[in-house]
N, CA, C and O atoms as a DFTB+ gen file, in Angstrom:
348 C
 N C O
     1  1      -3.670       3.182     -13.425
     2  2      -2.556       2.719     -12.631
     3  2      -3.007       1.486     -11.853
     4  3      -4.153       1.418     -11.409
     5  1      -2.227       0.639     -11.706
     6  2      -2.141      -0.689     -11.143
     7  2      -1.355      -1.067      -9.770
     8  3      -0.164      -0.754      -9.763
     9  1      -1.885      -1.719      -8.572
    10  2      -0.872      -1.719      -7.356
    11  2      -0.942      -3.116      -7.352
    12  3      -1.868      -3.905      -7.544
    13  1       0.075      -3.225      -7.127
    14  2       0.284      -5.391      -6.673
    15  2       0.001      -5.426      -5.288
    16  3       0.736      -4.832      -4.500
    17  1      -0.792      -5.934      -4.986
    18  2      -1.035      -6.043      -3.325
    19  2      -0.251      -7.123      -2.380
    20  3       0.032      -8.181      -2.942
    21  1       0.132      -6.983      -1.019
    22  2       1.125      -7.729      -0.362
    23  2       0.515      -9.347      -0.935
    24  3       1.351     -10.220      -0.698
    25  1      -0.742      -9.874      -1.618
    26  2      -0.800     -11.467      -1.626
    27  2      -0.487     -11.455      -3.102
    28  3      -0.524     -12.573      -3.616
    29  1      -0.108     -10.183      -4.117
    30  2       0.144     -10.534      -5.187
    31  2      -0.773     -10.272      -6.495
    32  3      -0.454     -10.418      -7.675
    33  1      -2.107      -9.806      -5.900
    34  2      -3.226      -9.998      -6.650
    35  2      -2.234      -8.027      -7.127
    36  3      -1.381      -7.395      -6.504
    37  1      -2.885      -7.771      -8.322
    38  2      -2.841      -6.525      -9.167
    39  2      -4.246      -6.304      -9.419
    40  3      -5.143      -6.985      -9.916
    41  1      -4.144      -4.868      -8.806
    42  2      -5.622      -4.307      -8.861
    43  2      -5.580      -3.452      -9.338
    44  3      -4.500      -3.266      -9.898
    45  1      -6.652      -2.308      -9.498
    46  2      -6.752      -0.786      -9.698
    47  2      -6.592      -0.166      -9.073
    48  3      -7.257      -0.419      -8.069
    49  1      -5.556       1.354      -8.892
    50  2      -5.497       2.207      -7.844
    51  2      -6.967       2.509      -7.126
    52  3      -7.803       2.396      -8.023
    53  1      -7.458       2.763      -6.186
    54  2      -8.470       2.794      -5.817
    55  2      -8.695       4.293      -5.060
    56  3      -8.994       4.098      -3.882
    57  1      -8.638       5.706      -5.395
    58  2      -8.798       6.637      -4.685
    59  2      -9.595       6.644      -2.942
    60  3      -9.200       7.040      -1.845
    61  1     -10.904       5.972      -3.445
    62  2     -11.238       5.965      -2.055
    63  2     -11.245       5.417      -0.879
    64  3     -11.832       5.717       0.161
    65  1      -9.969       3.926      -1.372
    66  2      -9.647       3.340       0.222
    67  2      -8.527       4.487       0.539
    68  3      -8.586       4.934       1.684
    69  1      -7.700       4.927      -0.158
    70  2      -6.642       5.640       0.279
    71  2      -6.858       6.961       0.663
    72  3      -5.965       7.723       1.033
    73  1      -8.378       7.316       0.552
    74  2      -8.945       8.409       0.856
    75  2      -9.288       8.023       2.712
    76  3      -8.660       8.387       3.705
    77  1     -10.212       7.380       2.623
    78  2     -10.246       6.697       3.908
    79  2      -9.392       6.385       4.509
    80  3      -9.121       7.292       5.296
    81  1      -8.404       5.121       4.669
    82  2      -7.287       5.434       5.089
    83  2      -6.333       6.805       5.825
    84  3      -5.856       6.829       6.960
    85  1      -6.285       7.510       5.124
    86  2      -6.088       8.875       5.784
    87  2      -7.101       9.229       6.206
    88  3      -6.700      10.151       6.916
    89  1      -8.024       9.215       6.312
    90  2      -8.683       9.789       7.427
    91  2      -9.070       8.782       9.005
    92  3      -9.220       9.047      10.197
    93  1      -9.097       7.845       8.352
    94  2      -9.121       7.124       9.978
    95  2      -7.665       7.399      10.367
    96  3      -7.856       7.736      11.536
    97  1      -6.034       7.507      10.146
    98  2      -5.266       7.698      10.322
    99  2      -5.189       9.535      11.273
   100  3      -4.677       9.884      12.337
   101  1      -5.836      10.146      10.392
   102  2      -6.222      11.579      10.845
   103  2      -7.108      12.000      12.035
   104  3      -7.281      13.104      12.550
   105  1      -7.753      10.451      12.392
   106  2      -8.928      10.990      12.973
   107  2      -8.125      10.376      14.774
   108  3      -8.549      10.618      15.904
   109  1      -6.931       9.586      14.364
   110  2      -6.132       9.460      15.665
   111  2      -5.198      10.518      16.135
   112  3      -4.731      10.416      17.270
   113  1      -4.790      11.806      15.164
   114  2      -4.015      12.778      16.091
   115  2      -4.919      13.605      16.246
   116  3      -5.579      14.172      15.376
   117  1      -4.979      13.706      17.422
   118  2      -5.198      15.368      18.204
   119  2      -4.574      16.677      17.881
   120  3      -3.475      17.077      18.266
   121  1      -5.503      17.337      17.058
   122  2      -4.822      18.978      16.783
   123  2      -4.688      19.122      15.013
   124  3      -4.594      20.218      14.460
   125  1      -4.696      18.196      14.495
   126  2      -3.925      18.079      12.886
   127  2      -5.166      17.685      12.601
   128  3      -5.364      16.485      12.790
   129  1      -6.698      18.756      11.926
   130  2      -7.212      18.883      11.267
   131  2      -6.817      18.610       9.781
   132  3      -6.032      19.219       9.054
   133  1      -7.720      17.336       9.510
   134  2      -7.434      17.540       7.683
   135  2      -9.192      16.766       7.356
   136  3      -9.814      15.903       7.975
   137  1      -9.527      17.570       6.107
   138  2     -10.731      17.299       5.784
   139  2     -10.623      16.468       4.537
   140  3      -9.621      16.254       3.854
   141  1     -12.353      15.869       4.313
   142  2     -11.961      14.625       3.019
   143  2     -11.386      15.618       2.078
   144  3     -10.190      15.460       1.828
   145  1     -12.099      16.777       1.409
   146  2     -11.511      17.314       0.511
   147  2      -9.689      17.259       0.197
   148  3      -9.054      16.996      -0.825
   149  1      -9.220      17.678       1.732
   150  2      -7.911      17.573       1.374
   151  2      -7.021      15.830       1.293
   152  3      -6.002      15.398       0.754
   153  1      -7.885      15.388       1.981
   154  2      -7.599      13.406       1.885
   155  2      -7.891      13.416       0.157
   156  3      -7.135      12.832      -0.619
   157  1      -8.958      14.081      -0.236
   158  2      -9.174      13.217      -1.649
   159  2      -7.908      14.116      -2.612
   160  3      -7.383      13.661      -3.629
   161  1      -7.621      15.397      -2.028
   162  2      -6.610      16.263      -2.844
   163  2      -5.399      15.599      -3.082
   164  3      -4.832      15.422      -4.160
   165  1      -4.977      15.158      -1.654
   166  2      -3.824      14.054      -1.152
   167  2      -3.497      12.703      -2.314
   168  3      -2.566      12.302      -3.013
   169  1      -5.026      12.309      -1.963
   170  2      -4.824      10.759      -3.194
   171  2      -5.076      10.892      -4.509
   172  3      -4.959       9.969      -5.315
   173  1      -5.478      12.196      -4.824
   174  2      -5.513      12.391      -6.735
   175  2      -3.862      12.747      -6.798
   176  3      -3.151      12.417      -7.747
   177  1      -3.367      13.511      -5.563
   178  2      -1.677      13.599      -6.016
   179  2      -0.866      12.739      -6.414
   180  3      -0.001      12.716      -7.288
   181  1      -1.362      11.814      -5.441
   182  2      -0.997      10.444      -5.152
   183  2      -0.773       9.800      -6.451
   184  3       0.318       9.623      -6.992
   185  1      -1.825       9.501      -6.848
   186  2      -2.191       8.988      -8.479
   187  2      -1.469       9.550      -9.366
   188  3      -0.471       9.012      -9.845
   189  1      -1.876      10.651      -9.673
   190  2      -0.692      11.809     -10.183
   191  2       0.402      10.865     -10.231
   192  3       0.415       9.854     -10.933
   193  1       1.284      11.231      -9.479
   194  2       3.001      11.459      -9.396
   195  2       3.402      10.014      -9.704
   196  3       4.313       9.685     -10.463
   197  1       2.639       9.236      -9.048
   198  2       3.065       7.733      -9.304
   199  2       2.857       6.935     -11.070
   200  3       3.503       6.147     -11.761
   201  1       1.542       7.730     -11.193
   202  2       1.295       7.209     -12.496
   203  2       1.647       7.873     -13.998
   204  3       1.195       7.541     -15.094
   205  1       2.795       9.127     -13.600
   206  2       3.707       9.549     -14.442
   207  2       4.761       8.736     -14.444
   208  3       5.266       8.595     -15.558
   209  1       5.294       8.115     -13.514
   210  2       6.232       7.401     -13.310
   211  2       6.297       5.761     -14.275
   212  3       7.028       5.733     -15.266
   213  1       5.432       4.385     -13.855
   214  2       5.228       3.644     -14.278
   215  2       3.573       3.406     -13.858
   216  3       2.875       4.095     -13.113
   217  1       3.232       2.209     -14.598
   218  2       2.051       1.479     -14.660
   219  2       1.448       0.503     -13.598
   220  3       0.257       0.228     -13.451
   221  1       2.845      -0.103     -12.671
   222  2       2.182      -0.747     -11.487
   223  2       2.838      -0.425     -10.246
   224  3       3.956       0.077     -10.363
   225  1       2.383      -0.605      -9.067
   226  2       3.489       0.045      -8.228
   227  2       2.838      -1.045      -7.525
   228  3       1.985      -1.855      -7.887
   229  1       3.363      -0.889      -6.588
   230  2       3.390      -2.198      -4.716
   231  2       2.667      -1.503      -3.970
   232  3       2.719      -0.281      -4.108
   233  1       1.807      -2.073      -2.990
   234  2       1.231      -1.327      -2.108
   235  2       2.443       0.102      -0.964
   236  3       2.383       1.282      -0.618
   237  1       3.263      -0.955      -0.839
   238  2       4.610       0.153      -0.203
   239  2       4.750       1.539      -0.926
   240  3       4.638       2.658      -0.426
   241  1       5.126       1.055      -2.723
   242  2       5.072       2.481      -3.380
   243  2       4.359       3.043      -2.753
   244  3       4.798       3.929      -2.019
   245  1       3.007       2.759      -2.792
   246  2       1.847       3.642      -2.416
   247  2       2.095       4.498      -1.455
   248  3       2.257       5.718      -1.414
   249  1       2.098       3.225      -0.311
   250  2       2.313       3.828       1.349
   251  2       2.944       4.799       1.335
   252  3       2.380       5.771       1.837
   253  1       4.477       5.038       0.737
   254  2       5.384       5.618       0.763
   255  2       5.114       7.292       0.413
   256  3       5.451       8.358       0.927
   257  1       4.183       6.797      -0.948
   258  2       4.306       8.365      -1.909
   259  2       2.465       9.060      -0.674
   260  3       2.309      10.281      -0.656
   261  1       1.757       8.476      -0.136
   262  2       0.836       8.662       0.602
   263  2       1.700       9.868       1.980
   264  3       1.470      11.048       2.242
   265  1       2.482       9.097       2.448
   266  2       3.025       9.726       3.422
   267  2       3.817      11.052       3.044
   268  3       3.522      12.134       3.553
   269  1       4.845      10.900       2.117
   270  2       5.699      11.783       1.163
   271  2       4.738      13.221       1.572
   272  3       5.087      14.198       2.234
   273  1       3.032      12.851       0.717
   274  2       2.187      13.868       0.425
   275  2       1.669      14.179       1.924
   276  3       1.193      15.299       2.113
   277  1       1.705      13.597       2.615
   278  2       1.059      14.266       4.141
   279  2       2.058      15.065       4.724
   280  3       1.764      16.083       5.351
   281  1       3.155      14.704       4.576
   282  2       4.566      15.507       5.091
   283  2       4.252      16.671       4.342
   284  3       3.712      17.665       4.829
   285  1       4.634      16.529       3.012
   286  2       4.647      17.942       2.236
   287  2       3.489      18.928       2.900
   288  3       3.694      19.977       3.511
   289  1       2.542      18.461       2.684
   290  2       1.319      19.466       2.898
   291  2       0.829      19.871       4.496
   292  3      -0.195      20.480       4.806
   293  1       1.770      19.395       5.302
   294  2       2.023      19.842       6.984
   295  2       0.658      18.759       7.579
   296  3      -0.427      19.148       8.013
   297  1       1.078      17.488       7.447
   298  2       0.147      17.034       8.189
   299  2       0.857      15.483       8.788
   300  3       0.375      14.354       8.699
   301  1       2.599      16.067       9.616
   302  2       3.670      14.767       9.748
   303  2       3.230      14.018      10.873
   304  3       3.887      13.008      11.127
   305  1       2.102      14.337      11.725
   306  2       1.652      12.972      12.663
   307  2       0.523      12.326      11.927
   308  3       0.177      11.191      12.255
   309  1      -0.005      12.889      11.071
   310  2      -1.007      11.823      10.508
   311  2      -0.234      10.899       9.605
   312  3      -0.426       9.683       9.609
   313  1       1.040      11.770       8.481
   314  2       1.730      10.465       7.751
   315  2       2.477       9.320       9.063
   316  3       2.893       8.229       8.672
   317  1       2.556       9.580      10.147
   318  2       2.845       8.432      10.908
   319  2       2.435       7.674      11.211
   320  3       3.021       6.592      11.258
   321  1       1.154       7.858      11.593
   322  2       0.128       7.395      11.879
   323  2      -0.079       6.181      10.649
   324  3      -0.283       4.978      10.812
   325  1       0.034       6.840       9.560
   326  2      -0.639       6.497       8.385
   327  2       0.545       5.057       7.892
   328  3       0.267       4.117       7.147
   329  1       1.362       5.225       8.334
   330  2       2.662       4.026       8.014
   331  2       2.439       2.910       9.151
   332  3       2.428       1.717       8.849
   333  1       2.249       3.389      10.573
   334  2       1.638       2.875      11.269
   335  2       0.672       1.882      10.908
   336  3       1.020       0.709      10.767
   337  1      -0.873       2.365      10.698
   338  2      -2.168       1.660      10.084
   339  2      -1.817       0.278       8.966
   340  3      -2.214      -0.880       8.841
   341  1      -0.882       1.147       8.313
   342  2      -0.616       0.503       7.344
   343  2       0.159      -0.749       6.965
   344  3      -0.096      -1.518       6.038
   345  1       1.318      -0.828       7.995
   346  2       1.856      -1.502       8.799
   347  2       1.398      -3.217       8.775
   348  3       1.905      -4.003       9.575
């Protein structure tokens, strides 16, 4: 899978910025424990769902389906956070 980045360049999905990412995002709420395991569970979903879909997505896709998966899995101040950062 492929993301077009906000200057345009098309890269490779990259699991472990988006792994990171959530966790510096995670590591700003108080109380909402989430570990890498579940950050890296988060961004193989991530990959997953998007890359059934099509072949390149926008960094936004990303953002979007990133947060989607923090909501689902009970972790809605870190996906804020995480739109926030991202921002």
């Amino acid at each position: 899978m492929k993301v077009t980045k906000r200057n345009g360049n098309v890269v490779l999905y990259d699991d472990e910025k988006i792994i990171q990412s959530i966790l510096r995002a995670n590591a700003e709420v108080p109380g909402e424990e989430l570990s890498e395991k579940t950050a890296a569970y988060i961004a193989g979903a991530v990959f997953a769902r998007l890359s059934a879909m099509q072949e390149i997505f926008s960094t936004e896709d990303v953002r979007r389906c990133v947060c989607g998966m923090l909501k689902e899995k009970g972790y809605p101040q870190t996906a804020e956070k995480y739109m926030e950062y991202r921002k």
